[in-house]
C-alpha positions in Angstrom: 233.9 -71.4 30.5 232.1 -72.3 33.9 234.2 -69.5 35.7 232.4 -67.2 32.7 228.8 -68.6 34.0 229.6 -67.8 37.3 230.2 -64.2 37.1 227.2 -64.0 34.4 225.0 -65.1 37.2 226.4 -62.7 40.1 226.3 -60.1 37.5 222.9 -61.0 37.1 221.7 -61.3 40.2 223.1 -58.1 41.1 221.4 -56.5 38.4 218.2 -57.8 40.0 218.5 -57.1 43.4 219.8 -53.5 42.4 217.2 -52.3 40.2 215.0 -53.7 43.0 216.2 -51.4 45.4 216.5 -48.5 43.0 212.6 -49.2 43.1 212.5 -49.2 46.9 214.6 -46.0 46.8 212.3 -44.1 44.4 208.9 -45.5 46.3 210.3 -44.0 50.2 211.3 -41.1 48.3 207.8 -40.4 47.0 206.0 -41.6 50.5 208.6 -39.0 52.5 210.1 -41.9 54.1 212.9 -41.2 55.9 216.7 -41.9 54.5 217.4 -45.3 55.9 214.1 -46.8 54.6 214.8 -48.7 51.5 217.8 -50.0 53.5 215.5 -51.9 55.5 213.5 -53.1 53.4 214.2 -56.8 52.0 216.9 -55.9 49.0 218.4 -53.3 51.5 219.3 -56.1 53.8 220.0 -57.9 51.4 223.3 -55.2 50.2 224.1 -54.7 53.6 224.4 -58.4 54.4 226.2 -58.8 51.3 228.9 -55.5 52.2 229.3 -56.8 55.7 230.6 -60.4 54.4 234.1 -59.2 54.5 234.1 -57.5 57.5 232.9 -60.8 59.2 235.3 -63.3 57.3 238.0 -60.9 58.4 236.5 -61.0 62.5 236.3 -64.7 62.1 239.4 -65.8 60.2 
């Protein structure tokens, strides 16, 4: 059960931060920003900090 509530919430709180920078996406697209953009906006980092977690437990461990 608690391992059920903890994948509810990362499924959650990917939802969120997701459809958050779906919004970021769509709002660069229609100011003719250019492609990297919504990646630096705050859920951008956010992804990216999340993808390069591997990358630094593998460097560090």
């Amino acid at each position: 059960m608690h391992l059920l509530v903890k994948a509810a919430a990362a499924l959650c709180a990917a939802a969120v931060v997701g459809t958050w920078f779906l919004d970021e996406v769509k709002k660069a697209r229609s100011n003719n920003a250019p492609w990297y953009a919504p990646y630096l906006s705050p859920p951008g980092l956010i992804i990216l900090a999340a993808l390069s977690v591997p990358i630094w437990i593998k460097i560090f461990s």
